[in-house]
C-alpha positions as CSV (number, residue, x, y, z in Angstrom):
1,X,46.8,209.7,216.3
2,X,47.1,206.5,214.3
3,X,48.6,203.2,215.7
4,X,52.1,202.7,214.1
5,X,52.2,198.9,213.1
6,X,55.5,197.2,213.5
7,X,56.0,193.8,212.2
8,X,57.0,192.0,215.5
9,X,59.3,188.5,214.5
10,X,58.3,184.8,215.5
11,X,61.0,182.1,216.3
12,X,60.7,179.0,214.0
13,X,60.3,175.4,215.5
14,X,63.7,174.7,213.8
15,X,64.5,172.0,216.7
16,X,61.2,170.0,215.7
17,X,62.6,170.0,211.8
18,X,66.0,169.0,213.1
19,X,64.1,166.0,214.9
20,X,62.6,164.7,211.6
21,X,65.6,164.9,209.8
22,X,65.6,168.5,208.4
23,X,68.2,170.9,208.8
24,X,66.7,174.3,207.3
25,X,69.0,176.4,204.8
26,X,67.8,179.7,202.8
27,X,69.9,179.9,199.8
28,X,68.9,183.8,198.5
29,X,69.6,185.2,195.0
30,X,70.2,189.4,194.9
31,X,70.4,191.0,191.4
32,X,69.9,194.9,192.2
33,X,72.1,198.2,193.0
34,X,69.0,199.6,195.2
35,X,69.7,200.3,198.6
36,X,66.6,199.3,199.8
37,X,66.9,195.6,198.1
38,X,70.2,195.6,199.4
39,X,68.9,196.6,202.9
40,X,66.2,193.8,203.2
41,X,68.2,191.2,201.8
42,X,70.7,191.7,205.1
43,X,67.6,192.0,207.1
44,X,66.6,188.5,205.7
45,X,70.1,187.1,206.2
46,X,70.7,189.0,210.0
47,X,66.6,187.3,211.4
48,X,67.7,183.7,210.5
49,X,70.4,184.3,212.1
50,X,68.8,185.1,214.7
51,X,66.3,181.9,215.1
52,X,69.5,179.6,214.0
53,X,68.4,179.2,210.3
54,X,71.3,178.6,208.0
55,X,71.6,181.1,204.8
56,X,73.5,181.1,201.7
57,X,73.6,184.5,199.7
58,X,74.8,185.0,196.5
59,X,74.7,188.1,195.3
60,X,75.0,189.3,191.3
61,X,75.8,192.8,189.8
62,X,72.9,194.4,188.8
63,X,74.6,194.7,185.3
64,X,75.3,191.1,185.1
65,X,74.6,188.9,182.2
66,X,71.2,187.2,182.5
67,X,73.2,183.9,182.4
68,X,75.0,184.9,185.5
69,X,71.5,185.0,187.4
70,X,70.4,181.6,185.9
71,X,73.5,180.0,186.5
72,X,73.2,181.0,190.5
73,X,69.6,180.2,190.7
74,X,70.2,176.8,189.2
75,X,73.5,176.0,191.0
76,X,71.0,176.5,194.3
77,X,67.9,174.1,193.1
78,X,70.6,171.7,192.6
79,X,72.0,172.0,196.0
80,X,70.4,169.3,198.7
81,X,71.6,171.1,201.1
82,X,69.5,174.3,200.0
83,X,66.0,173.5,201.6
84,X,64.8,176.8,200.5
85,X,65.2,179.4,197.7
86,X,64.6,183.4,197.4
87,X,65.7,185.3,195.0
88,X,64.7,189.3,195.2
89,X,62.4,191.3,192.7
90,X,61.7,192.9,190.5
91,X,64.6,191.9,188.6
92,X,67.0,194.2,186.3
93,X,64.9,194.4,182.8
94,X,67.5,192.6,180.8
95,X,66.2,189.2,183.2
96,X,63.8,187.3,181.8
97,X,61.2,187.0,184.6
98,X,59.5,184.0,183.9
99,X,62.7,182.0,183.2
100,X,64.2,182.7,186.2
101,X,60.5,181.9,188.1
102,X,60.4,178.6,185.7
103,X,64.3,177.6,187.3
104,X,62.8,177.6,191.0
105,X,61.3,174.2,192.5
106,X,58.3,174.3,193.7
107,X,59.6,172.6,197.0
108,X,62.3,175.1,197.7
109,X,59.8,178.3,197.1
110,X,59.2,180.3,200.1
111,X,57.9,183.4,198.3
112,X,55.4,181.6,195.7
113,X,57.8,182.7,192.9
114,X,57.4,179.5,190.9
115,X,54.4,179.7,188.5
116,X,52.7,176.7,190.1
117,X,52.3,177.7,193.6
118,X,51.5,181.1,192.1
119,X,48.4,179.7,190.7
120,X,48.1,177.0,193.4
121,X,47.5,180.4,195.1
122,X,45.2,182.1,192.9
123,X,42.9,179.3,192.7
124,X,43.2,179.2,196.2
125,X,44.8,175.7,197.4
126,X,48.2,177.5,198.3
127,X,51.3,175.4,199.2
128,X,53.1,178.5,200.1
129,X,52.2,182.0,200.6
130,X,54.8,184.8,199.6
131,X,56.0,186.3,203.0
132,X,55.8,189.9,202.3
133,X,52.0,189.3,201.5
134,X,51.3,187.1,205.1
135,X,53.2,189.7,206.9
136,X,50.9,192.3,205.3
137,X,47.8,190.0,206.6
138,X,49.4,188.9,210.1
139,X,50.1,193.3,210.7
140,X,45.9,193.4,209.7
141,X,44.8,190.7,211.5
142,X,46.9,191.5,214.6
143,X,46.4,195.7,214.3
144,X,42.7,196.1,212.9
145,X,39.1,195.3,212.3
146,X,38.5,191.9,210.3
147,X,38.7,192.7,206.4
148,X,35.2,190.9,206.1
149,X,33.1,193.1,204.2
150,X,35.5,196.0,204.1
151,X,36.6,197.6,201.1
152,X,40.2,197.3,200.4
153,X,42.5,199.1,198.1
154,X,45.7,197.7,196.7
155,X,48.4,200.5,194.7
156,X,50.7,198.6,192.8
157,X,50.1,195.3,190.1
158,X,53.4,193.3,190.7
159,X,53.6,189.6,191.1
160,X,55.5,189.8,194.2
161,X,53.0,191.2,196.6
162,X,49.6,192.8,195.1
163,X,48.7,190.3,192.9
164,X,48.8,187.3,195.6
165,X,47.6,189.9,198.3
166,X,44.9,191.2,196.0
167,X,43.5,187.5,195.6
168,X,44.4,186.5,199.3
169,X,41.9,189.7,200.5
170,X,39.0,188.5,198.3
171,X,39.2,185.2,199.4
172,X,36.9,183.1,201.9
173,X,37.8,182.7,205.5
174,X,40.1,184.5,208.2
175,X,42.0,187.5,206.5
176,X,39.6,187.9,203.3
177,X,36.5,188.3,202.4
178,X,37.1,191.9,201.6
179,X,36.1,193.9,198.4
180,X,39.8,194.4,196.4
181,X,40.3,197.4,193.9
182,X,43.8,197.1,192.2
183,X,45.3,200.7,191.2
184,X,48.2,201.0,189.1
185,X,49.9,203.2,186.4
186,X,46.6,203.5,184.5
187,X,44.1,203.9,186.8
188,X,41.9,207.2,186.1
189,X,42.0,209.6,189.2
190,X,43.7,207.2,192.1
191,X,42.4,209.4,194.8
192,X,38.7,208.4,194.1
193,X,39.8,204.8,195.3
194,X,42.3,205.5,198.0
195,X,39.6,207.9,199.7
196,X,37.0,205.0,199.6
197,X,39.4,202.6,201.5
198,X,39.0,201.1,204.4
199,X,42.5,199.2,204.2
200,X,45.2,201.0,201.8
201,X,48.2,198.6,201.0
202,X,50.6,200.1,198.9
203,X,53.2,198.6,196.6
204,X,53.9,200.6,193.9
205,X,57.6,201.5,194.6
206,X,56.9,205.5,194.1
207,X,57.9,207.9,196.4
208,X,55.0,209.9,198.5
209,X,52.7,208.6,196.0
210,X,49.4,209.1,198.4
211,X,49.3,212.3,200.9
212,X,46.5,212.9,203.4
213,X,44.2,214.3,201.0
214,X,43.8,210.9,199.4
215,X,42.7,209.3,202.6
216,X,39.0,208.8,204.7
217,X,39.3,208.8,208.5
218,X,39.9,205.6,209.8
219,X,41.3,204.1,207.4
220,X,44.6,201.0,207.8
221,X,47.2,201.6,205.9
222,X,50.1,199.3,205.2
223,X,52.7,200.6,203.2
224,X,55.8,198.2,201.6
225,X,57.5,200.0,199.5
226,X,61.0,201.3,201.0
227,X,62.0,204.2,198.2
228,X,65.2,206.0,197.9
229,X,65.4,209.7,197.9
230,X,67.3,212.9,198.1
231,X,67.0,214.3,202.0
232,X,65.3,217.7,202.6
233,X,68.1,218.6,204.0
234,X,70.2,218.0,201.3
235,X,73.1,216.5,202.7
236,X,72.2,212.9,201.8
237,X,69.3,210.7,201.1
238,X,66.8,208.5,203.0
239,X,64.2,205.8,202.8
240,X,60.4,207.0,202.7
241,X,57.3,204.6,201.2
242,X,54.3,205.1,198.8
243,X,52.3,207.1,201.7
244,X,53.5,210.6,203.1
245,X,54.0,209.0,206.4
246,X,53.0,212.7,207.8
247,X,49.7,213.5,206.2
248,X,48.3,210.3,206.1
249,X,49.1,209.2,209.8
250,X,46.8,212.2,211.1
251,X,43.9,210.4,209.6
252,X,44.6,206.7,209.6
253,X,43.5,204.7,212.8
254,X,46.8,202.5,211.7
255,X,49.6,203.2,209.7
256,X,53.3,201.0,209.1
257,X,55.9,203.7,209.2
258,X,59.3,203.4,206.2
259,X,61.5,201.9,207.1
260,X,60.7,199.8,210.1
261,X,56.9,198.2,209.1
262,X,56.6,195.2,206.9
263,X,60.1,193.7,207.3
264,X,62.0,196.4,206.1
């Protein structure tokens, strides 16, 4: 039976900030009806809470004006008192990514959604590095063997968490070093990849994309997508991932259940 990996939280040395002057605040941006966005974005909120970090949320209907998103973005980079900025993706297709990535400072960015600490990132000198993607290396690091050498598989392409997680994994040093194969809506025959994995991290945001019959023995398996569908039941709906939690578990040596894994 696989390992179930739960994120387990950290407290922040917020007293040793406080010391030097700094008094932490989150100011988060939420542009989405999806209950799962919805859902983290409290989660967020409730753990600094928790470890006595201020927050500030604004949230936006999803069918908004894009002007309405810039206008709350900007309002928080102008805000001294905002020490850090969030705002969730993906965004509703009427948003203009990049502008809204182009509107975050680089010293506010705690996800690496500004362009330059993307590609401080990517050339790998990071300032910051998106926290989805080091929670993803922390459950590795902390749950299986080192990803030296091992051939990893990443499902999914966004900017959010498989592109900085794909070049994080092929990096030098601690938590790299792997061989990275990037799967997404084009790729020829998925399963030939997944079965080859020795790590499977899924992003892709589609429900019960990968079953047991897509998977070698042994293999980790992190899954972050949290995808809303009808119950079997019928009586309501719930939250499942990209893996059939099921199927796979029986053949993973470690496995993130939906919800409760990465954060969620």
């Amino acid at each position: 039976m696989a390992r179930r990996i739960r994120r387990r939280g950290r407290r922040v040395g917020r007293e040793r900030l406080r010391e030097r002057g700094h008094t932490p605040r989150l100011g988060t941006v939420l542009m989405s009806d999806s209950e799962a966005d919805e859902r983290f974005m409290t989660t967020k909120h409730e753990r600094c809470a928790a470890v006595g970090i201020d927050t500030e949320r604004v949230d936006v209907a999803a069918d908004a004006p894009a002007e309405d998103l810039y206008a709350a973005v900007d309002r928080l980079a102008a805000d001294d008192d905002v020490t850090a900025m969030f705002v969730q993706a993906p965004l509703p297709d009427h948003v203009d990514d990049g502008a809204v990535r182009a509107r975050i400072p680089p010293a506010k960015d705690v996800d690496c959604f500004a362009p330059s600490n993307l590609g401080r990132l990517v050339a790998g000198r990071p300032r910051v590095v998106p926290a989805t993607t080091n929670a993803v290396r922390t459950l590795l690091a902390e749950y299986c063997e080192p990803t030296a050498g091992r051939d990893a598989v990443v499902v999914g392409r966004n900017t959010a968490i498989c592109k900085p997680l794909a070049n994080l994994l092929w990096s030098r040093g601690p938590g790299g070093d792997a061989t990275v194969t990037v799967c997404h809506t084009a790729t020829r025959d998925l399963a030939a990849h997944t079965r080859r994995a020795d790590v499977l991290v899924t992003a892709a945001g589609s429900a019960n994309l990968v079953d047991g019959t897509m998977v070698g023995d042994g293999v980790a398996v992190v899954d972050v997508s949290v995808n809303r569908v009808e119950s079997e039941a019928g009586d309501g709906h719930e939250l499942v991932g990209d893996v059939e939690f099921e199927s796979v578990e029986e053949k993973a040596s470690a496995i993130t259940p939906v919800p409760g894994g990465v954060g969620r």
